[in-house]
C-alpha positions as a printed Julia matrix, in Angstrom:
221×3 Matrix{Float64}:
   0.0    0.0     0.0
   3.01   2.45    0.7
   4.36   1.54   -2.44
   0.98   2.29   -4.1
   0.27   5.97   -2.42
   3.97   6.67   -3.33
   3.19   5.66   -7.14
   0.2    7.4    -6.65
   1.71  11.17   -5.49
   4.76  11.03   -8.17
   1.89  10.17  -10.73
  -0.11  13.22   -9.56
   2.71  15.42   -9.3
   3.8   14.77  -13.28
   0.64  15.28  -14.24
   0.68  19.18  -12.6
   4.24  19.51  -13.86
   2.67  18.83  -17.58
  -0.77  21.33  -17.29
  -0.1   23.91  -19.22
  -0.31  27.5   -17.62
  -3.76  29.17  -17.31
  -4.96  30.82  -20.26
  -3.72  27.91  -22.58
  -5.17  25.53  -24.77
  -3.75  22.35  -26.81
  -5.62  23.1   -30.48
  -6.11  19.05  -31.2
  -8.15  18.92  -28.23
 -10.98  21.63  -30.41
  -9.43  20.51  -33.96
  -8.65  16.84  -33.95
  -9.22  17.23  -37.98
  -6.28  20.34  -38.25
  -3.47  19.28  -40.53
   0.04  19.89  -38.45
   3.17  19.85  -39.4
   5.57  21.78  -36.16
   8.64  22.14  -38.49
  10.79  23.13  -35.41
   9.71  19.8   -33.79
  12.48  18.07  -36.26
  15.43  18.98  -38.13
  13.43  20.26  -41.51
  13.78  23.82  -40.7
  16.04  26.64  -41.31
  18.45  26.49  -38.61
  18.88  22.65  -39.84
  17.89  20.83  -36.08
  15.19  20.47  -33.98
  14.64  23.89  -31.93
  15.36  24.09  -27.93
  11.66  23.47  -26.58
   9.99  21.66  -28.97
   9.49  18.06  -27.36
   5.83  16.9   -29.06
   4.37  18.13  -31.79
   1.01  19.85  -30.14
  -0.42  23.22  -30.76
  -1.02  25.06  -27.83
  -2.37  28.39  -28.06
  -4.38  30.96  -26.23
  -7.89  29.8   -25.51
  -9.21  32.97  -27.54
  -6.77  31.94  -30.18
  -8.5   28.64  -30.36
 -11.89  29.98  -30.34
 -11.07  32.33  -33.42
  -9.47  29.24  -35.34
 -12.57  27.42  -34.8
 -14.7   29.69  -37.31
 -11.43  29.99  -39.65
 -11.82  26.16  -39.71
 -15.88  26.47  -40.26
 -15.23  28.72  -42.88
 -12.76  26.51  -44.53
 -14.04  22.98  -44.24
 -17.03  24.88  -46.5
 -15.18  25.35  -49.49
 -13.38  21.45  -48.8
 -10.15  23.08  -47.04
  -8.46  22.9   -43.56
  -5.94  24.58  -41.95
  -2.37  23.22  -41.74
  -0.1   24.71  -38.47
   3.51  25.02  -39.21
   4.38  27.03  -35.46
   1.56  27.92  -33.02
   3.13  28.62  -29.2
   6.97  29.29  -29.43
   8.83  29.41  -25.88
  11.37  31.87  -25.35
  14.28  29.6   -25.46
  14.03  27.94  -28.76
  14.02  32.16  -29.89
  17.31  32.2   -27.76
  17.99  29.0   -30.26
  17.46  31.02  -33.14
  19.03  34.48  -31.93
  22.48  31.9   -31.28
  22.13  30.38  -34.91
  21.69  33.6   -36.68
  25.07  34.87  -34.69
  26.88  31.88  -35.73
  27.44  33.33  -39.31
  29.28  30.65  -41.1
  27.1   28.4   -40.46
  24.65  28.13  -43.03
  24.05  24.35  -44.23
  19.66  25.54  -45.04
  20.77  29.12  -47.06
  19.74  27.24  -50.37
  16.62  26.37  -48.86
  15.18  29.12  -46.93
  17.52  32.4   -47.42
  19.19  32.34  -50.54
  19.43  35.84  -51.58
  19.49  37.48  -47.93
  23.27  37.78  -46.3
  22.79  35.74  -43.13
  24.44  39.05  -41.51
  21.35  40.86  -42.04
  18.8   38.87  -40.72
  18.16  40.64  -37.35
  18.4   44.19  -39.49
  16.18  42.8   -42.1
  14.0   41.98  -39.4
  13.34  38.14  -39.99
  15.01  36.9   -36.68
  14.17  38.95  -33.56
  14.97  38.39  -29.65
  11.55  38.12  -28.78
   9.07  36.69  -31.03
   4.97  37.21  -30.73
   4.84  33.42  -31.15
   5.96  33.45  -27.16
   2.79  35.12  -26.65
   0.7   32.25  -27.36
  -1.67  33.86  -29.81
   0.48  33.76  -33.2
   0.5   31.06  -35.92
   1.96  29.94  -38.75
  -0.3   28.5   -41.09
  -1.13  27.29  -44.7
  -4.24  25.94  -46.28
  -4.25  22.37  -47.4
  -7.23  20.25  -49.18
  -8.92  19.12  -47.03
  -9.49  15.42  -48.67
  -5.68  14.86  -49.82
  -4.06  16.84  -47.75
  -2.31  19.0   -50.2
  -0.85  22.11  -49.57
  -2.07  24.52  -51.86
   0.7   26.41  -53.91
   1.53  29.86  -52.0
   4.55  30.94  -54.39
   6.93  30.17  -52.04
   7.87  28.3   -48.97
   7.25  28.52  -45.26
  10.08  30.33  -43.75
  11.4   31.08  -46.99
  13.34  34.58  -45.76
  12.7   36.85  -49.03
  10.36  39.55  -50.7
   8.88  36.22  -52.13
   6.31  35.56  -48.83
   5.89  39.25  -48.61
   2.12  40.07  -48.12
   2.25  42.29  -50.77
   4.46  40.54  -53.38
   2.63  40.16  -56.88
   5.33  38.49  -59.12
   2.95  35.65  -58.61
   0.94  33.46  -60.96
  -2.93  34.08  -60.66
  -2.96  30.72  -58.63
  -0.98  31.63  -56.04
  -2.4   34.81  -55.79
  -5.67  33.16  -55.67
  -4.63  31.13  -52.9
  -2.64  33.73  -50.67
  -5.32  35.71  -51.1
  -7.74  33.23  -50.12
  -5.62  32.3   -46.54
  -5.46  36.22  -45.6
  -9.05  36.96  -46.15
 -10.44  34.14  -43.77
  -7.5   34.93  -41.01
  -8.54  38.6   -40.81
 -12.26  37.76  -41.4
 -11.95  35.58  -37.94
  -9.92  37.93  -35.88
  -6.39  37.77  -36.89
  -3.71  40.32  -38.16
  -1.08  39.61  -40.96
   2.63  40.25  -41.17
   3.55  41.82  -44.01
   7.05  39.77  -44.83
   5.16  36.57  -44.18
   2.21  35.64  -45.94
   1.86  32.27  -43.27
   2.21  34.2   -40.05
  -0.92  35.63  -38.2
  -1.7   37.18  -34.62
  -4.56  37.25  -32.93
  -6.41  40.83  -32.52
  -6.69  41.57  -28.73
  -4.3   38.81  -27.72
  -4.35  38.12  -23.99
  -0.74  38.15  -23.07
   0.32  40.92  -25.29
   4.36  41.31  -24.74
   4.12  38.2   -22.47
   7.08  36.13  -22.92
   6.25  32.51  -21.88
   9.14  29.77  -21.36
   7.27  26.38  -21.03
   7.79  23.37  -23.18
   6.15  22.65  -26.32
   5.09  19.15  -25.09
């Protein structure tokens, strides 16, 4: 019985070391049919390893995020899409992660793939790595839309994280497809309560977020 009721309290006290803080939601829980893909959960990102933080790939958000995703998702699932997350939550140490990579100049094994015309010297002055990131806040995303039957990402011009005016907001040296689609992706985020970044067509804030210039630490698990 000792053995038991000591089971018991270590059981109990994992459990409250995994709750997530108040205010905070996992997505899946709302969404189980949201397509996810946590990029910085693995090494297929542009730093080239899986991010400081990132343990299991969940979704956690603000519970107002999650409430505003739910009619994005209504909206979408109408017309046969879904939303795919790409980054959600962000704590502040895999932004530490990225502030160390971006320092580390030579080092630049994903330039090809995700910043091939920008000078890895410039990316805190060109304003696509930062010390503190709105992700930490718990009401940014990073999203696409995918069909919702195949799963298919629909073409966007260029990638996620691609560092570039190519996923500018306002870039047109597009084909009528892609504009088509980005178009389609910003008018149901700001329809449901979101605001866009202009260099990133995939990344999206919540309007009246919560814990505005709240940095949060906790895992992504």
């Amino acid at each position: 019985m000792k053995f038991c009721f000591t089971l018991l309290l270590t059981l109990v006290s994992n459990l409250t070391i995994a709750q997530l803080p108040k205010g905070f939601v996992y997505v899946q829980d709302s969404l189980p049919d949201l397509n996810v893909e946590l990029r910085y959960c693995y090494d297929n990102n542009f730093v080239g390893e899986q991010i400081e933080g990132y343990i299991n790939e969940v979704v956690i958000v603000t519970a107002q995020t999650v409430d505003a995703l739910k009619k994005v998702q209504a909206d979408l699932k109408a017309d046969g899409f879904t939303l795919k997350v790409f980054d959600a939550y962000r704590p502040q140490r895999a932004v530490n992660h990225f502030v160390r990579w971006a320092k580390q100049v030579n080092d630049t094994m994903m330039k090809t793939q995700y910043y091939p015309k920008v000078n890895k010297r410039n990316l805190f002055k060109e304003g696509y790595i930062a010390s503190k990131s709105r992700h930490s806040s718990g009401s940014t995303l990073d999203v696409t839309i995918v069909n919702l039957e195949t799963g298919e990402e629909l073409d966007m011009g260029s990638p996620y994280d691609f560092f570039g005016p190519e996923s500018w907001v306002s870039n047109t040296n597009l084909t009528e497809e892609q504009i088509a689609n980005r178009q389609r992706l910003q008018k149901v985020m700001l329809k449901n309560g979101f605001r866009n970044y202009s260099q990133e067509w995939w990344h999206f804030t919540l309007k009246n977020e919560p814990f505005k210039n709240q940095y949060f630490d906790f895992l992504v698990e």
